[in-house]
N, C-alpha and C positions, 0 to 999 in steps of 0.2 A: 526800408527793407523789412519783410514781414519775415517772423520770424515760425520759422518750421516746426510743428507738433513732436512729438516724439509719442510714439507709438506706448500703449501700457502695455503691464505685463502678459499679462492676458492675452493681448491681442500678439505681443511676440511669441508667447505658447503655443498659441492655436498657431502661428505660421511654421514655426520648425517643425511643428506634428503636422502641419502641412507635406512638408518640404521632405519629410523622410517618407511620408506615402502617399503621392498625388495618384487618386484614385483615378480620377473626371482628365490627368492628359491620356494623349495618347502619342505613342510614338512612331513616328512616319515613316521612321526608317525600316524596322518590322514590322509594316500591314504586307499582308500577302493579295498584294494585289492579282487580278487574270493577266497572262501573257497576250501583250497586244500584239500577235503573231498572225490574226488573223483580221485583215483590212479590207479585202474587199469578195466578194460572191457573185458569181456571174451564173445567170438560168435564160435558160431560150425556149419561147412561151408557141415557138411556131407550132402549127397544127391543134392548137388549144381551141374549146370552145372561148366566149365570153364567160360564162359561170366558170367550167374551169378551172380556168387563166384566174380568173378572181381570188376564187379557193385556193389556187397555189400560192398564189402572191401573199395572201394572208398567212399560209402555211411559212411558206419562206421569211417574211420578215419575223414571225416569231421565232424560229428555227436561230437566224441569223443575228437576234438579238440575246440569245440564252449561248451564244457561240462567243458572241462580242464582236461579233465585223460590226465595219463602219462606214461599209457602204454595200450595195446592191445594184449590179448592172442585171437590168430585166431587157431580153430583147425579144421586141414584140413583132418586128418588122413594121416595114413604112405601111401597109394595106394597100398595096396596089395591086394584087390580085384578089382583091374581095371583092364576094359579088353581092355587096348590099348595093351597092348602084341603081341597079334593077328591081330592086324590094321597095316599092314606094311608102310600105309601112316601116321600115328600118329608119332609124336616123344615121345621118351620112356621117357622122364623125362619131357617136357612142357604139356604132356597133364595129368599131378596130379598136385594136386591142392598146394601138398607145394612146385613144383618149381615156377608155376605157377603165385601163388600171390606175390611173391617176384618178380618177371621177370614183373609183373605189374606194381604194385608201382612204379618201378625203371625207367619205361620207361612215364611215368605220370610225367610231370613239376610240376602240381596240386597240387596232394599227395606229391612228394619229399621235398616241402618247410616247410613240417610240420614234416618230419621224419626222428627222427634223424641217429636209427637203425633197421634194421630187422636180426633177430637171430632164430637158433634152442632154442624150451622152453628149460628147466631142468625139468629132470624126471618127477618129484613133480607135473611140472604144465603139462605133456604131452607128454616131449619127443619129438621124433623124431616127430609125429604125430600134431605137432602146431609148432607153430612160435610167436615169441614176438617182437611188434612194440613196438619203445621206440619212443614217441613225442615228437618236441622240445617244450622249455619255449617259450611263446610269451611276 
Protein backbone atom coordinates (compact mmCIF):
# COMPACT_ATOMS: atom_id res chain seq x y z
CA UNK A 1 0.00 0.00 0.00
CA UNK A 2 1.60 3.38 -0.74
CA UNK A 3 1.43 5.55 1.57
CA UNK A 4 -0.22 9.22 1.03
CA UNK A 5 1.70 12.63 1.26
CA UNK A 6 0.41 15.05 3.63
CA UNK A 7 0.26 18.24 2.32
CA UNK A 8 2.71 21.18 4.19
CA UNK A 9 1.98 24.03 5.85
CA UNK A 10 2.19 26.21 3.29
CA UNK A 11 0.56 24.44 0.84
CA UNK A 12 -2.49 24.12 3.49
CA UNK A 13 -2.24 28.07 3.83
CA UNK A 14 -2.36 28.91 0.44
CA UNK A 15 -5.64 26.44 0.25
CA UNK A 16 -7.81 28.09 3.05
CA UNK A 17 -6.72 31.59 1.65
CA UNK A 18 -8.01 29.81 -1.30
CA UNK A 19 -11.23 28.62 -0.05
CA UNK A 20 -12.38 31.91 1.65
CA UNK A 21 -11.88 33.80 -1.77
CA UNK A 22 -11.97 31.87 -4.98
CA UNK A 23 -11.52 34.55 -7.22
CA UNK A 24 -11.12 32.31 -11.00
CA UNK A 25 -14.77 30.19 -9.88
CA UNK A 26 -17.67 31.15 -10.99
CA UNK A 27 -21.01 30.68 -10.02
CA UNK A 28 -23.62 29.17 -12.40
CA UNK A 29 -26.48 29.74 -10.61
CA UNK A 30 -26.12 33.80 -10.80
CA UNK A 31 -24.96 34.36 -14.59
CA UNK A 32 -27.49 36.33 -16.05
CA UNK A 33 -28.02 34.46 -18.86
CA UNK A 34 -30.49 36.16 -22.46
CA UNK A 35 -34.10 34.83 -22.15
CA UNK A 36 -34.33 32.02 -24.79
CA UNK A 37 -37.98 33.39 -25.49
CA UNK A 38 -37.07 33.90 -28.86
CA UNK A 39 -36.63 30.66 -31.07
CA UNK A 40 -37.44 31.05 -34.22
CA UNK A 41 -37.96 34.26 -37.16
CA UNK A 42 -39.94 33.88 -40.09
CA UNK A 43 -39.41 36.77 -43.37
CA UNK A 44 -40.83 36.20 -46.87
CA UNK A 45 -38.22 37.27 -49.60
CA UNK A 46 -41.22 37.36 -52.29
CA UNK A 47 -40.89 40.19 -54.78
CA UNK A 48 -37.15 40.55 -53.77
CA UNK A 49 -34.45 41.25 -56.27
CA UNK A 50 -31.39 38.64 -55.99
CA UNK A 51 -29.09 41.55 -54.53
CA UNK A 52 -31.75 42.36 -52.39
CA UNK A 53 -33.00 39.27 -51.11
CA UNK A 54 -29.07 38.84 -50.26
CA UNK A 55 -28.70 42.03 -48.44
CA UNK A 56 -31.71 41.25 -46.35
CA UNK A 57 -30.75 37.81 -45.41
CA UNK A 58 -27.42 39.10 -44.25
CA UNK A 59 -29.39 41.83 -42.54
CA UNK A 60 -31.70 39.33 -40.89
CA UNK A 61 -29.33 36.71 -39.65
CA UNK A 62 -27.35 39.47 -37.99
CA UNK A 63 -30.47 41.11 -36.67
CA UNK A 64 -31.61 37.60 -35.43
CA UNK A 65 -28.34 36.57 -34.01
CA UNK A 66 -27.88 39.87 -31.46
CA UNK A 67 -31.81 38.83 -30.62
CA UNK A 68 -30.72 35.27 -29.98
CA UNK A 69 -33.27 33.24 -32.15
CA UNK A 70 -32.26 29.95 -33.12
CA UNK A 71 -33.60 29.52 -36.18
CA UNK A 72 -34.74 31.39 -39.38
CA UNK A 73 -37.55 30.45 -41.78
CA UNK A 74 -36.56 32.53 -45.14
CA UNK A 75 -39.38 31.99 -47.74
CA UNK A 76 -38.20 32.47 -50.98
CA UNK A 77 -40.91 30.44 -53.03
CA UNK A 78 -40.30 27.49 -55.31
CA UNK A 79 -39.51 29.99 -58.76
CA UNK A 80 -41.92 28.88 -60.74
CA UNK A 81 -43.05 31.82 -62.04
CA UNK A 82 -39.56 33.25 -62.98
CA UNK A 83 -38.84 34.14 -66.11
CA UNK A 84 -35.11 33.24 -66.29
CA UNK A 85 -36.21 30.34 -68.52
CA UNK A 86 -36.09 32.56 -71.35
CA UNK A 87 -32.76 34.47 -70.31
CA UNK A 88 -30.33 32.29 -72.03
CA UNK A 89 -27.55 34.38 -70.13
CA UNK A 90 -29.22 33.56 -66.59
CA UNK A 91 -28.25 30.50 -64.88
CA UNK A 92 -31.37 28.37 -64.37
CA UNK A 93 -30.97 27.50 -60.83
CA UNK A 94 -28.74 30.83 -59.26
CA UNK A 95 -30.96 33.30 -60.58
CA UNK A 96 -34.09 31.86 -57.80
CA UNK A 97 -33.88 32.89 -54.75
CA UNK A 98 -33.80 29.32 -52.92
CA UNK A 99 -30.49 28.42 -54.71
CA UNK A 100 -29.47 31.74 -54.38
CA UNK A 101 -29.59 32.44 -50.60
CA UNK A 102 -27.91 29.50 -49.57
CA UNK A 103 -24.99 30.06 -52.45
CA UNK A 104 -24.87 33.38 -50.42
CA UNK A 105 -24.46 32.71 -47.11
CA UNK A 106 -21.98 30.22 -47.92
CA UNK A 107 -19.74 32.36 -49.68
CA UNK A 108 -20.00 35.18 -46.68
CA UNK A 109 -17.08 34.55 -43.93
CA UNK A 110 -19.60 37.01 -41.97
CA UNK A 111 -22.81 35.07 -41.94
CA UNK A 112 -21.02 31.47 -41.96
CA UNK A 113 -19.54 32.08 -38.28
CA UNK A 114 -23.04 32.26 -36.90
CA UNK A 115 -24.56 29.48 -39.01
CA UNK A 116 -24.81 26.36 -38.18
CA UNK A 117 -27.13 24.86 -41.07
CA UNK A 118 -29.21 25.79 -43.91
CA UNK A 119 -31.91 23.19 -45.02
CA UNK A 120 -35.18 22.56 -47.13
CA UNK A 121 -38.20 23.68 -44.38
CA UNK A 122 -40.86 20.72 -43.66
CA UNK A 123 -43.91 20.89 -45.31
CA UNK A 124 -45.68 22.43 -42.37
CA UNK A 125 -43.44 25.24 -42.37
CA UNK A 126 -43.13 25.81 -46.52
CA UNK A 127 -41.61 23.20 -48.15
CA UNK A 128 -39.74 23.28 -51.05
CA UNK A 129 -40.54 27.00 -51.24
CA UNK A 130 -38.29 28.30 -47.84
CA UNK A 131 -35.34 27.28 -46.13
CA UNK A 132 -34.40 26.95 -42.48
CA UNK A 133 -31.22 28.57 -40.88
CA UNK A 134 -30.25 27.01 -37.75
CA UNK A 135 -27.76 29.65 -35.62
CA UNK A 136 -25.11 28.63 -33.64
CA UNK A 137 -25.05 28.99 -29.63
CA UNK A 138 -22.72 31.91 -28.74
Amino acid sequence: MIKKKHPSKEDLNTWKSYIKNPTDIIDKEHLDYPPQTNVRFKYDLHGYSLDEANKKVEEIILTCVNKHYREIIIITGKGLHSNTDKDVFASKDLSKLKFSVPEYINSKENLLKYVSSISKAEQKDGGEGALIIKLKKL
